[in-house]
TORTITOR-369935 format. One record per residue (C-alpha): residue number from 1; residue in three letters; chain; x, y, z. Coordinates in pm, 1 decimal. Example, Ala and Ser with C-alpha at 12.3 -4.5 7.8 and 13.67 -1.06 7.14 Angstrom:
// TORTITOR-369935
<fitor resi="1" resn="Ala" chain="A" c1="1230.0" c2="-450.0" c3="780.0"/>
<fitor resi="2" resn="Ser" chain="A" c1="1367.0" c2="-106.0" c3="714.0"/>
***
This chain:
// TORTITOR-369935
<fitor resi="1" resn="Unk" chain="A" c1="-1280.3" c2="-644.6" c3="-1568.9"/>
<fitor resi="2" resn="Unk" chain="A" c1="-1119.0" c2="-945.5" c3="-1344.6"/>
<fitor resi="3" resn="Unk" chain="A" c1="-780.6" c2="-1050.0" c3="-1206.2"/>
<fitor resi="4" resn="Unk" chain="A" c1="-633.7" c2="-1374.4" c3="-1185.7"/>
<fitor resi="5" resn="Unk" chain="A" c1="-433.6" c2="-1356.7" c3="-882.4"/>
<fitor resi="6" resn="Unk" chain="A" c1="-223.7" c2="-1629.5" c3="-863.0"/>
<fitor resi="7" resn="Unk" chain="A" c1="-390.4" c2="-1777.2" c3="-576.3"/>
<fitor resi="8" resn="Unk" chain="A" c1="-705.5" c2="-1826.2" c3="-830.0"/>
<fitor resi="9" resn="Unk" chain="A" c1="-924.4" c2="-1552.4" c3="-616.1"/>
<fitor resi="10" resn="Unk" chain="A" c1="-1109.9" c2="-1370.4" c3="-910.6"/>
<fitor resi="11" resn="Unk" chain="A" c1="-1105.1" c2="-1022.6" c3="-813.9"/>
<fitor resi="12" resn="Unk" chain="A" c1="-1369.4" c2="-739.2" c3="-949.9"/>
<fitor resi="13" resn="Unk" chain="A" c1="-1164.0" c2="-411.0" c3="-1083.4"/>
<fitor resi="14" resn="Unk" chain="A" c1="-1160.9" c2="-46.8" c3="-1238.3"/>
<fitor resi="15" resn="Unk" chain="A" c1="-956.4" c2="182.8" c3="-1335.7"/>
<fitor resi="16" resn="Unk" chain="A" c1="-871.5" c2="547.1" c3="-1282.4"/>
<fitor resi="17" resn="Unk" chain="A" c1="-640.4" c2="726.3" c3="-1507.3"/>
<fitor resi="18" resn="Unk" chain="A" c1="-492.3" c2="399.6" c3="-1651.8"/>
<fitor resi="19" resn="Unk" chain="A" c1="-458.8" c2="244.4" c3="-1277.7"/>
<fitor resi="20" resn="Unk" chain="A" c1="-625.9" c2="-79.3" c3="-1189.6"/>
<fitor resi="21" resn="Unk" chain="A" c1="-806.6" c2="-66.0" c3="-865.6"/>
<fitor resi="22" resn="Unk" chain="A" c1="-928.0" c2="-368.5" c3="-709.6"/>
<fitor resi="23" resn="Unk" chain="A" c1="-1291.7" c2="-398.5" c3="-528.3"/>
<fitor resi="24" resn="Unk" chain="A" c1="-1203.6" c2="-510.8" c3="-190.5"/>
<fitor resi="25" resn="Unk" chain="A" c1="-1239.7" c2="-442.9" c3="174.7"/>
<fitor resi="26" resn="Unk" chain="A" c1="-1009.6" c2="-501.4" c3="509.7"/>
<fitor resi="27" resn="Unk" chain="A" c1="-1206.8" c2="-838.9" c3="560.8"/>
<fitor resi="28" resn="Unk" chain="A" c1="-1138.6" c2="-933.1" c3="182.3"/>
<fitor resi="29" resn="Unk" chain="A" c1="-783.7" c2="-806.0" c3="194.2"/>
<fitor resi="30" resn="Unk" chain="A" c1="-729.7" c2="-975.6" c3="538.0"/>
<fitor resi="31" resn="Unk" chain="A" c1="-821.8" c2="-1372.2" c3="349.3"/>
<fitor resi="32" resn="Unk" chain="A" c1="-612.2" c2="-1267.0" c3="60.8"/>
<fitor resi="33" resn="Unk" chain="A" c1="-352.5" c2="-1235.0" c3="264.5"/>
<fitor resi="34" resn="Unk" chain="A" c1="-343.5" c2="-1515.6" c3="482.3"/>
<fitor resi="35" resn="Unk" chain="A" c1="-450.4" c2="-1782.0" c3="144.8"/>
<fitor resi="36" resn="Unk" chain="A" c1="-98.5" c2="-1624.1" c3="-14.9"/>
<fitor resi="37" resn="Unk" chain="A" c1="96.5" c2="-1695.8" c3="282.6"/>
<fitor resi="38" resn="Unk" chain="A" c1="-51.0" c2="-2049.6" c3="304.1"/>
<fitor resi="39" resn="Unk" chain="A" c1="17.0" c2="-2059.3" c3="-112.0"/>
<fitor resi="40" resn="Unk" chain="A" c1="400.4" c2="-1933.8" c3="-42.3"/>
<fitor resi="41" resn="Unk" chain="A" c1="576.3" c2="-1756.0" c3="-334.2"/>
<fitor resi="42" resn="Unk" chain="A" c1="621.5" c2="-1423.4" c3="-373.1"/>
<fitor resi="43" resn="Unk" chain="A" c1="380.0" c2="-1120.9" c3="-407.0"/>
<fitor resi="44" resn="Unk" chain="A" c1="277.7" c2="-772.1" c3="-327.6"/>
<fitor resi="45" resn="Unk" chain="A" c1="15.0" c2="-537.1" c3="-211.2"/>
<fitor resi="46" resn="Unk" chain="A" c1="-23.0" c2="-145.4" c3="-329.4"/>
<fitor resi="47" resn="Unk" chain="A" c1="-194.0" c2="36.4" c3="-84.3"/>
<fitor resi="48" resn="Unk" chain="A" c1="-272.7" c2="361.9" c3="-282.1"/>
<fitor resi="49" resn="Unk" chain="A" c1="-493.0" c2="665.9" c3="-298.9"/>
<fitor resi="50" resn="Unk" chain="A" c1="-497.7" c2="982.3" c3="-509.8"/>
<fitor resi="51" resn="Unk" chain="A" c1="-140.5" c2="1074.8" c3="-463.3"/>
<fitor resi="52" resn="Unk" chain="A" c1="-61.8" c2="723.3" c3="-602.5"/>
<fitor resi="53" resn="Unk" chain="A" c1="-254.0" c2="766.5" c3="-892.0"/>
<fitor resi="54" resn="Unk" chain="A" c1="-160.5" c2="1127.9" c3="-983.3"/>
<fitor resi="55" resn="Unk" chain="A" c1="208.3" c2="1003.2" c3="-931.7"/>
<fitor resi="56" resn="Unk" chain="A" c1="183.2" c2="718.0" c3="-1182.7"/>
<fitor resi="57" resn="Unk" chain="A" c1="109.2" c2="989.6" c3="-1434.8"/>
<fitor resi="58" resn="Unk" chain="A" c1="426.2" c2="1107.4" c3="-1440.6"/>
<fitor resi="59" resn="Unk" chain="A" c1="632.7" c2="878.1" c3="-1305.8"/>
<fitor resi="60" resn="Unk" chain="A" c1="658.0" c2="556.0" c3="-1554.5"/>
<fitor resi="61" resn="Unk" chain="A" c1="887.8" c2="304.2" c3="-1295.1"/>
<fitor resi="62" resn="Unk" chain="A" c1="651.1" c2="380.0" c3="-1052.3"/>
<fitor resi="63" resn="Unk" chain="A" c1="360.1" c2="349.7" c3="-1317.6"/>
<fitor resi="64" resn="Unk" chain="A" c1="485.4" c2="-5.8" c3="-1416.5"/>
<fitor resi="65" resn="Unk" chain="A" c1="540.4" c2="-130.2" c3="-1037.7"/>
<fitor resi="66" resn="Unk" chain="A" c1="165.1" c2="-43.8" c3="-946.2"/>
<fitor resi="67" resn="Unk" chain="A" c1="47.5" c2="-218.2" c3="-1234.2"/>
<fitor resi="68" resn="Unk" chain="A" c1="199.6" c2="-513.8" c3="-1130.4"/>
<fitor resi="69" resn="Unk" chain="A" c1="107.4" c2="-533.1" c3="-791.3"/>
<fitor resi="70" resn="Unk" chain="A" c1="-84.3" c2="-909.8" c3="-741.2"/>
<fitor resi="71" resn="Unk" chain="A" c1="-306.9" c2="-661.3" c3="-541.4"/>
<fitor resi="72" resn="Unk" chain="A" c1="-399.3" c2="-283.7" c3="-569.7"/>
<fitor resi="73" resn="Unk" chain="A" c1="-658.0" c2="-162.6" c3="-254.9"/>
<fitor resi="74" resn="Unk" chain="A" c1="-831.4" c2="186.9" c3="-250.5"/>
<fitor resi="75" resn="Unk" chain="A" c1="-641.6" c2="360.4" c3="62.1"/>
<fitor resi="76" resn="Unk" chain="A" c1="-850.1" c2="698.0" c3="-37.8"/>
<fitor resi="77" resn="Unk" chain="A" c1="-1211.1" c2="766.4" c3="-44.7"/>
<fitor resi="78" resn="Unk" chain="A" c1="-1195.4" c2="958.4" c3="-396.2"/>
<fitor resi="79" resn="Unk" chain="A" c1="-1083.6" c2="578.7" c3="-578.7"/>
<fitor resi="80" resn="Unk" chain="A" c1="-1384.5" c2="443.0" c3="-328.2"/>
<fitor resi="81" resn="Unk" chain="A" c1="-1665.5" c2="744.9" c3="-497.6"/>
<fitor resi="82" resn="Unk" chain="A" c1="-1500.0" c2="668.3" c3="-829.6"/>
<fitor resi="83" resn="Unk" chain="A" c1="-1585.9" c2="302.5" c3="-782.3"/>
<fitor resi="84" resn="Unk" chain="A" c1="-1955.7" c2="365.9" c3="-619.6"/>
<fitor resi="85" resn="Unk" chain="A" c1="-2023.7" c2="556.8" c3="-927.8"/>
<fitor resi="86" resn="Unk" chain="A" c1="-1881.1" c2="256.6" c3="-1175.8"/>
<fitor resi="87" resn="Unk" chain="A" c1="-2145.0" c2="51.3" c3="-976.3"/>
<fitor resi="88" resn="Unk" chain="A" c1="-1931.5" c2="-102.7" c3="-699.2"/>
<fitor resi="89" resn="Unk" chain="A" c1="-2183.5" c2="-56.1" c3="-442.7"/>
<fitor resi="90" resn="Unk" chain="A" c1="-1960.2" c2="-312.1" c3="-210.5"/>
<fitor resi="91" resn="Unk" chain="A" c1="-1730.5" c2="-27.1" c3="-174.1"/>
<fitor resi="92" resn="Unk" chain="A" c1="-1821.4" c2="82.7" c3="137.6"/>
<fitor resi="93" resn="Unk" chain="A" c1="-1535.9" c2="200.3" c3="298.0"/>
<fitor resi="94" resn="Unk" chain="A" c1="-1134.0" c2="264.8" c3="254.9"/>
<fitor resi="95" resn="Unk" chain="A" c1="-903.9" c2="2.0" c3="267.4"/>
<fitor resi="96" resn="Unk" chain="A" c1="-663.1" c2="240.2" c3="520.4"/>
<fitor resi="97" resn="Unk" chain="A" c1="-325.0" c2="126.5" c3="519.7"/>
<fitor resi="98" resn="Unk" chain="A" c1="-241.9" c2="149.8" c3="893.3"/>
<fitor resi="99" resn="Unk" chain="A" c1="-610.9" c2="3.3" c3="976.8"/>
<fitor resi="100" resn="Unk" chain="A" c1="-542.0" c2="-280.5" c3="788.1"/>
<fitor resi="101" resn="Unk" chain="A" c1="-183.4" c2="-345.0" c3="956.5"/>
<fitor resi="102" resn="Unk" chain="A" c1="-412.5" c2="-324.0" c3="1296.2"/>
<fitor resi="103" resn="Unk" chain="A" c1="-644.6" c2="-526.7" c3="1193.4"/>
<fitor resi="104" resn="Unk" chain="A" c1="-428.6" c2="-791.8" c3="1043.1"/>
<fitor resi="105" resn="Unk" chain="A" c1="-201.4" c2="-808.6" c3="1382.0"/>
<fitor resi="106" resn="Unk" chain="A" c1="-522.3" c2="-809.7" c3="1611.8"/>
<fitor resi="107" resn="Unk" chain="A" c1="-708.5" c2="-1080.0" c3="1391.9"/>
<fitor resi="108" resn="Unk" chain="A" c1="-403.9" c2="-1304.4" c3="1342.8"/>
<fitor resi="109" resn="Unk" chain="A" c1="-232.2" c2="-1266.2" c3="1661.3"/>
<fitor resi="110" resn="Unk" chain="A" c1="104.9" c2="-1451.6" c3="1677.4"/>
<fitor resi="111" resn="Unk" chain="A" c1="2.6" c2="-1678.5" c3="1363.4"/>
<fitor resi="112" resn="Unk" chain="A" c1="267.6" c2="-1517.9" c3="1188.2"/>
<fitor resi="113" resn="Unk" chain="A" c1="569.4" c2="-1366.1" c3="1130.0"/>
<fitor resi="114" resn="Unk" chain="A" c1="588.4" c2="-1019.5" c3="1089.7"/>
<fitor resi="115" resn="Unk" chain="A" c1="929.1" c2="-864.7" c3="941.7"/>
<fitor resi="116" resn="Unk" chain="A" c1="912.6" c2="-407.2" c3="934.2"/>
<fitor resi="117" resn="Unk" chain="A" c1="1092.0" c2="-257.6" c3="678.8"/>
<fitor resi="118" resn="Unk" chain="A" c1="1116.9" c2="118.6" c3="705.0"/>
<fitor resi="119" resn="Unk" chain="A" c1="1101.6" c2="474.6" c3="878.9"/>
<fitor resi="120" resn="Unk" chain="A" c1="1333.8" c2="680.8" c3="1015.3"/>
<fitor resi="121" resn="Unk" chain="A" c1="1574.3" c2="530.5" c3="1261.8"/>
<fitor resi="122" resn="Unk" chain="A" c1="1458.8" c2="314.4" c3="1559.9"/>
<fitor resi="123" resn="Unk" chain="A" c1="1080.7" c2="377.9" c3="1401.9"/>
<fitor resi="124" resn="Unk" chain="A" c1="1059.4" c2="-18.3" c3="1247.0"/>
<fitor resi="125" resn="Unk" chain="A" c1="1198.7" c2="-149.2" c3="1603.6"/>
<fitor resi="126" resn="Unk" chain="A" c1="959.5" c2="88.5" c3="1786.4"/>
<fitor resi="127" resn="Unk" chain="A" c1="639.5" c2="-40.2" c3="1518.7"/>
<fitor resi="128" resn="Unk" chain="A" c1="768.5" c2="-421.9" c3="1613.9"/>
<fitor resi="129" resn="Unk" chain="A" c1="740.8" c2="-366.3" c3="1986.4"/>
<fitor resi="130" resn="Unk" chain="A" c1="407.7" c2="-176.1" c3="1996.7"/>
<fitor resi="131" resn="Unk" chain="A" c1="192.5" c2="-479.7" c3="1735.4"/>
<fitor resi="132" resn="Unk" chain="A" c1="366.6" c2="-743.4" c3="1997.6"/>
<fitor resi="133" resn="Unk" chain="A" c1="280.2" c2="-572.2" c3="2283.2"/>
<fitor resi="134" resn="Unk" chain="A" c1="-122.4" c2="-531.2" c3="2139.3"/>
<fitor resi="135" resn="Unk" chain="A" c1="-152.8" c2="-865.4" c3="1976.0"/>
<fitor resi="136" resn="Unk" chain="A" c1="129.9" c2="-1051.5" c3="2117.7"/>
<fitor resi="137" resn="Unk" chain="A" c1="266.3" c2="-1127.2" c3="1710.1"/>
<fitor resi="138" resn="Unk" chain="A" c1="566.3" c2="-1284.1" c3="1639.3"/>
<fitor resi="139" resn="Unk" chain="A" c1="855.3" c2="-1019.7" c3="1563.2"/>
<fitor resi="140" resn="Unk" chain="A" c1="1052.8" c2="-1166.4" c3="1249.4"/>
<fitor resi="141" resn="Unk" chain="A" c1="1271.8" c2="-869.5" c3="1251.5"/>
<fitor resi="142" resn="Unk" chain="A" c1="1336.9" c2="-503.2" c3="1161.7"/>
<fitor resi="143" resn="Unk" chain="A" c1="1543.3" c2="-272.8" c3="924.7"/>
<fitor resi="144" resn="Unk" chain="A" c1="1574.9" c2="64.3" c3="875.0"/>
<fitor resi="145" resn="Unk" chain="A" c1="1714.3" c2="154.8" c3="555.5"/>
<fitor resi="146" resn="Unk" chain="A" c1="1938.6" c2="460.0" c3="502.8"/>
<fitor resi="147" resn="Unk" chain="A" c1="1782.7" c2="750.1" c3="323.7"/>
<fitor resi="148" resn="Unk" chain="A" c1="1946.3" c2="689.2" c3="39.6"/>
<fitor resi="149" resn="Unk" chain="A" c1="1996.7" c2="442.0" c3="-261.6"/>
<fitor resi="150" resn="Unk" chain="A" c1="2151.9" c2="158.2" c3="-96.5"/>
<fitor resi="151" resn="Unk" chain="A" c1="2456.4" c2="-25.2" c3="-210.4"/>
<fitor resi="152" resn="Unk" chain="A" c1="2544.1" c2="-322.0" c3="-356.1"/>
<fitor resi="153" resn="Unk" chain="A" c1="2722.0" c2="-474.5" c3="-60.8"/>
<fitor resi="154" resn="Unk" chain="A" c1="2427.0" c2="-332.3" c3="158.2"/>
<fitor resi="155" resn="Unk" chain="A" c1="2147.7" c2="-460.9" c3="-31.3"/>
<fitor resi="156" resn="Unk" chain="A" c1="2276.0" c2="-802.5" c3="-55.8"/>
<fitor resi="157" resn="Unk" chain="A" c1="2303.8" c2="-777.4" c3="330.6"/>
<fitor resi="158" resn="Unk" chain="A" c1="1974.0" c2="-676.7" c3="302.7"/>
<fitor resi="159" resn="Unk" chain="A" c1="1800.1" c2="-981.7" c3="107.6"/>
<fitor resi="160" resn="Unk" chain="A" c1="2024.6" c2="-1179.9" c3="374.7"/>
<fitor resi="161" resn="Unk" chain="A" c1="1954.2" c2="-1070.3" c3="671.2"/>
<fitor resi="162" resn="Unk" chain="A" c1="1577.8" c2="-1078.7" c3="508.5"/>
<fitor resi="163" resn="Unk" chain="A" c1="1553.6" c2="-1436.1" c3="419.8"/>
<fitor resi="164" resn="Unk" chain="A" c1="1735.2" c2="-1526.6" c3="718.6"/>
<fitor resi="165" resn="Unk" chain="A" c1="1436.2" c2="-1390.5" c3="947.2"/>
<fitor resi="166" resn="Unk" chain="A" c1="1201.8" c2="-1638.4" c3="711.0"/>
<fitor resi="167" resn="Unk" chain="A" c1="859.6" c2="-1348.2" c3="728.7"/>
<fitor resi="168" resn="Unk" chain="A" c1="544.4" c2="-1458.8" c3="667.8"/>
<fitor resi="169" resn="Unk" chain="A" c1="452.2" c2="-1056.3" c3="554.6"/>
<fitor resi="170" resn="Unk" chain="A" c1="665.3" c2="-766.9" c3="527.2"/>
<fitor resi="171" resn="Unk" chain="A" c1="566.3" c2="-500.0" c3="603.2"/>
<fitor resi="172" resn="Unk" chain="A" c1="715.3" c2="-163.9" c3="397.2"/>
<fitor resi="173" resn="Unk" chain="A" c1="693.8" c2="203.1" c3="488.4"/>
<fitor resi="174" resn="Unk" chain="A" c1="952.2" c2="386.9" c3="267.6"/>
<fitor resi="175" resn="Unk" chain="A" c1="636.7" c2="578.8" c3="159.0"/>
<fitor resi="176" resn="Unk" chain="A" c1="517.7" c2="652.0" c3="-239.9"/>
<fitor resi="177" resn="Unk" chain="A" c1="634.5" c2="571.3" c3="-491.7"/>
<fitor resi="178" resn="Unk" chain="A" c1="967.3" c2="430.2" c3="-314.5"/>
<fitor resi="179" resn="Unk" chain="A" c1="786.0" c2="121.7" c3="-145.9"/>
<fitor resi="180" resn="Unk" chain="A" c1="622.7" c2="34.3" c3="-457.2"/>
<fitor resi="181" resn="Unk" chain="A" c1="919.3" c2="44.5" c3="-648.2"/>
<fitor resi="182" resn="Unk" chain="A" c1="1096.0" c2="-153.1" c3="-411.3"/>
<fitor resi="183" resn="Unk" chain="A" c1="864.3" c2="-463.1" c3="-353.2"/>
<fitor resi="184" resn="Unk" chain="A" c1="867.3" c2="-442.8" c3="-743.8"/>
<fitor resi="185" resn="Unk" chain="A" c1="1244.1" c2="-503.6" c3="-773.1"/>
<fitor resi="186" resn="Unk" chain="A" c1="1245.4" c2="-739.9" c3="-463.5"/>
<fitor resi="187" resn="Unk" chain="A" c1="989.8" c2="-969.7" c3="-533.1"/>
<fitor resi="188" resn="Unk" chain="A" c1="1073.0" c2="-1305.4" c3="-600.5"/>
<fitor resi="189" resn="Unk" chain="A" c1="1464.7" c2="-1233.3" c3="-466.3"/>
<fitor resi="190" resn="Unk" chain="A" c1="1339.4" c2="-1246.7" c3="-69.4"/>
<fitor resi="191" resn="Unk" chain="A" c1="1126.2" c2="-1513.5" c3="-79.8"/>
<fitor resi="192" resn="Unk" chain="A" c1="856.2" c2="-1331.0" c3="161.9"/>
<fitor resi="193" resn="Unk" chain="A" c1="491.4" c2="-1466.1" c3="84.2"/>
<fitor resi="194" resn="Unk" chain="A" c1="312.5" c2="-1124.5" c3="108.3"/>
<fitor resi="195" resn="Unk" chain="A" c1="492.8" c2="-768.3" c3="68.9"/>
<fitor resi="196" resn="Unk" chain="A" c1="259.8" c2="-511.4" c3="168.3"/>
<fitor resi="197" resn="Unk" chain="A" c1="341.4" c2="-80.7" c3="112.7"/>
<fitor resi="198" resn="Unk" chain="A" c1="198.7" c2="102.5" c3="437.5"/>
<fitor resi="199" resn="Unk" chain="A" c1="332.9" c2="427.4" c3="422.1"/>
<fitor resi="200" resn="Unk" chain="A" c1="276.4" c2="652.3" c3="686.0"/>
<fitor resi="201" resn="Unk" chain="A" c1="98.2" c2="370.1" c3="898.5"/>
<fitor resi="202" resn="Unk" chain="A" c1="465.8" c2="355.9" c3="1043.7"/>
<fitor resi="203" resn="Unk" chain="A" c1="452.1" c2="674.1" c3="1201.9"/>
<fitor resi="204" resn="Unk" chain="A" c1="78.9" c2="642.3" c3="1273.5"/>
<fitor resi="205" resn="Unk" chain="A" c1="10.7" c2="347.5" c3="1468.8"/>
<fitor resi="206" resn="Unk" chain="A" c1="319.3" c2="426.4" c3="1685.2"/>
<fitor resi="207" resn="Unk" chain="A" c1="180.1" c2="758.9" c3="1759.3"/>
<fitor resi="208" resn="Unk" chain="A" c1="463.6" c2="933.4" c3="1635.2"/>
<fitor resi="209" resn="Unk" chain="A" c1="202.9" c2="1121.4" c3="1364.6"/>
<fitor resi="210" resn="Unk" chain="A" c1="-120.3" c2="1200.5" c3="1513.7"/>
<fitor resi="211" resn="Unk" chain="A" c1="-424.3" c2="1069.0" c3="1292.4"/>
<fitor resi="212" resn="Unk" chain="A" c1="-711.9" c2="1257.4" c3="1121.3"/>
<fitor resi="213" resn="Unk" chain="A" c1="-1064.1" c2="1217.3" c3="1336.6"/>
<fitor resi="214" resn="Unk" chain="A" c1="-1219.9" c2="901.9" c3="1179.8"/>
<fitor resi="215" resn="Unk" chain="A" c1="-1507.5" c2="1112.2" c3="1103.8"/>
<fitor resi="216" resn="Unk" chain="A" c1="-1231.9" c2="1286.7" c3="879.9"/>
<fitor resi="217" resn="Unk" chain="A" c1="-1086.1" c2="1004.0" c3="771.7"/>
<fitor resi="218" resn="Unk" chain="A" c1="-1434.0" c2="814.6" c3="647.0"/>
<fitor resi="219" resn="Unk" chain="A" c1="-1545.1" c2="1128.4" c3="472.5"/>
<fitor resi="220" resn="Unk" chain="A" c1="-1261.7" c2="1225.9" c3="256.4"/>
<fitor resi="221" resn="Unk" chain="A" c1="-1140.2" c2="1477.6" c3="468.4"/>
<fitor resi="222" resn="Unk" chain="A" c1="-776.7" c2="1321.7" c3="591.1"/>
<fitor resi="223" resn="Unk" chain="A" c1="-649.8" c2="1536.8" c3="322.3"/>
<fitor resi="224" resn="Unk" chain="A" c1="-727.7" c2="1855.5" c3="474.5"/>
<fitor resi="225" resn="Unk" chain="A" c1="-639.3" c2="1725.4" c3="842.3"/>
<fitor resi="226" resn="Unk" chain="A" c1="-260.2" c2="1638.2" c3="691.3"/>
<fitor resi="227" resn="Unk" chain="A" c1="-260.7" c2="1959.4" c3="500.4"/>
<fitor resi="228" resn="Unk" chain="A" c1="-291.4" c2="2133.7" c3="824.3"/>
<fitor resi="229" resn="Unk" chain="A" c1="-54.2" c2="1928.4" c3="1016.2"/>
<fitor resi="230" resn="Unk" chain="A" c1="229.2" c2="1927.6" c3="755.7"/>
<fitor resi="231" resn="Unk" chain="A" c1="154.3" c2="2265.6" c3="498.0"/>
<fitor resi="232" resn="Unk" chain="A" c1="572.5" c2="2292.7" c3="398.0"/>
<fitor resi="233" resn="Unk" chain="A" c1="618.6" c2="1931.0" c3="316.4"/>
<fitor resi="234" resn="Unk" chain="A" c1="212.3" c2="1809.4" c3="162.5"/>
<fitor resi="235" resn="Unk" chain="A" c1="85.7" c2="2167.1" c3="16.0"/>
<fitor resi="236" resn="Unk" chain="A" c1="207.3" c2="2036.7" c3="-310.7"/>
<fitor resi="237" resn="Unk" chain="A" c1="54.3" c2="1704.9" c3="-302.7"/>
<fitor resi="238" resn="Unk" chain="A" c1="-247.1" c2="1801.6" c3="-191.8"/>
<fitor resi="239" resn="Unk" chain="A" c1="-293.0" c2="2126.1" c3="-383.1"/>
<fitor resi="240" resn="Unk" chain="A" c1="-164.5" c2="2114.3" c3="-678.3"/>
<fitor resi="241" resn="Unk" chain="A" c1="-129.9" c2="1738.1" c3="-741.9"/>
<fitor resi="242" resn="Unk" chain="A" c1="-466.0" c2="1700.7" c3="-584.4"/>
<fitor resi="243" resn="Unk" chain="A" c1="-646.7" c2="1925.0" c3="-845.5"/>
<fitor resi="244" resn="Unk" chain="A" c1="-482.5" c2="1797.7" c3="-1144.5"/>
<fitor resi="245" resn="Unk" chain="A" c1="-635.3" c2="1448.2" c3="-1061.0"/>
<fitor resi="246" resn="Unk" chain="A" c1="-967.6" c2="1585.8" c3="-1031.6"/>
<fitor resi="247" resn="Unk" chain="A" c1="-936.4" c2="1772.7" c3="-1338.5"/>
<fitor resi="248" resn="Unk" chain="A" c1="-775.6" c2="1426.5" c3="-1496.3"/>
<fitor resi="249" resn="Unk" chain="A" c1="-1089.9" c2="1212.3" c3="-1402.9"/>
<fitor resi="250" resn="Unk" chain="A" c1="-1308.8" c2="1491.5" c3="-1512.6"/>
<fitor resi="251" resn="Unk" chain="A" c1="-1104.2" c2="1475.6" c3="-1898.4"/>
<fitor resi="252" resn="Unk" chain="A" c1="-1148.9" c2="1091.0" c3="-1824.5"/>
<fitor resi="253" resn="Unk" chain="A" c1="-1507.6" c2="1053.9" c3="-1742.5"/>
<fitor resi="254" resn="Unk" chain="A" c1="-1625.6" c2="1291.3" c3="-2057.7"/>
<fitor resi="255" resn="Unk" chain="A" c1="-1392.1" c2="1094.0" c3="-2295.9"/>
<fitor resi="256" resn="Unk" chain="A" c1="-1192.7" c2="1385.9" c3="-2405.1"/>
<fitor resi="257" resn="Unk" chain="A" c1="-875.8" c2="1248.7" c3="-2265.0"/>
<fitor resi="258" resn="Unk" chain="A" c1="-721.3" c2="849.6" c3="-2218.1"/>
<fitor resi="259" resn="Unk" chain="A" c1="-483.7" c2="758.2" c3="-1970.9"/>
<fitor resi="260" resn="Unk" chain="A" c1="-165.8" c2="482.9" c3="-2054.7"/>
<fitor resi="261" resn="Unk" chain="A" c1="-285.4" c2="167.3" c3="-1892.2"/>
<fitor resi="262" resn="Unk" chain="A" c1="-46.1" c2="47.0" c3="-1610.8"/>
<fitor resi="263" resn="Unk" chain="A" c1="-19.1" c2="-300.8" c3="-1763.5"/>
<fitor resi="264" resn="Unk" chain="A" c1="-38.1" c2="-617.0" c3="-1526.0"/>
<fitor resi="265" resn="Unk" chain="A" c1="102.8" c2="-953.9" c3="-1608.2"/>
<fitor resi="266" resn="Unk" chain="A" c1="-149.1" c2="-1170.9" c3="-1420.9"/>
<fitor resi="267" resn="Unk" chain="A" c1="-440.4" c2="-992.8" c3="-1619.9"/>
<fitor resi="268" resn="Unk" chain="A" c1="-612.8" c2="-1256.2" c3="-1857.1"/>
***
């Protein structure tokens, strides 16, 4: 199966469990970016994994915001076997959320501008100040965003204060499936070329989280290192939402069970 992105890149894709998973790489990733910014308009970028998946099985807003992301990258080496197995041999490594926000900032330099929207408090102004500092990019702005549902008067201050700063990407760590959710409802309304959900890459590249050894991290093993790290608040993902997705894709790959298709507009 293609996608028609709207910037008329024909993308390769799969699925797993109903989820559209497109067959690209940082270096891939890094030109679709930068042709959408040159485009203008409004679109986003899922970065997702297993937990992204397994959540879209029960989750049906969340389900319906994936599946119309204008991009959807494997940030999980279990969608990047799936895909080696389909024959996507290409699929050589992860596309890592907070190794793609490096290497976007160290490739691109001050090209653009860079807007953070996320993590706790002072973490987006603290994220801002450390990409400058390595690759000298140009700080659009930062917001942290209460943890709660915001309201009206504060999200229109929000979109305001958001085209005001004129991005070129956003960048979104409210984690899943609240970031995907939210570039869902805000695209088109902030008028920022390229939206992209990063997660934990807030925490991460400003050190505030230490990060798995790559030799973890390339093997499938980030999981585990997390696990470790964080047992209260992840031993559910990773345990028991973790095993129902292999068990899903096992259901999946024999043909005894189909999974709802998260539909996508900009399929043809």
């Amino acid at each position: 199966m293609e996608v028609s992105l709207q910037s008329e890149i024909a993308i390769p894709s799969y699925r797993v469990l109903g989820v559209r998973v497109d067959i690209v790489q940082i270096p891939d990733t890094i030109g679709i970016i930068e042709s959408w910014i040159q485009d203008g308009g409004s679109r986003y970028i899922a970065v997702t994994g297993m937990h992204g998946v397994s959540e879209a099985q029960r989750d049906p807003l969340f389900k319906s915001a994936l599946g119309a992301a204008d991009l959807i990258v494997p940030d999980g080496m279990p969608l990047v076997w799936l895909g080696r197995l389909r024959g996507f041999k290409r699929l050589k490594r992860r596309v890592y959320g907070p190794e793609l926000m490096e290497t976007f900032c160290r490739q691109t330099g001050d090209k653009y501008r860079h807007f953070f929207y996320g993590g706790a408090p002072g973490v987006a102004d603290m994220l801002a100040q450390v990409e400058h500092e390595r690759y000298g990019i140009q700080i659009a702005g930062t917001y942290c965003p209460p943890f709660r549902r915001l309201t009206e008067d504060e999200e229109n201050e929000v979109q305001e204060i958001i085209k005001e700063a004129a991005p070129d990407v956003l960048w979104v760590g409210l984690s899943t499936p609240k970031q995907e959710t939210w570039m869902h409802g805000h695209r088109g309304k902030i008028d920022v070329p390229v939206m992209l959900g990063v997660g934990a890459a807030f925490d991460l590249n400003t050190g505030r989280l230490k990060q798995a050894p790559s030799w973890m991290r390339e093997n499938g093993l980030e999981w585990l290192f997390r696990l470790l790290a964080e047992p209260g608040r992840l031993w559910r993902r990773y345990v028991i939402n973790g095993s129902r997705f292999v068990w899903n894709v096992f259901l999946e790959a024999l043909g005894i069970k189909t999974f709802e298709i998260a539909s996508n507009s900009q399929e043809r």
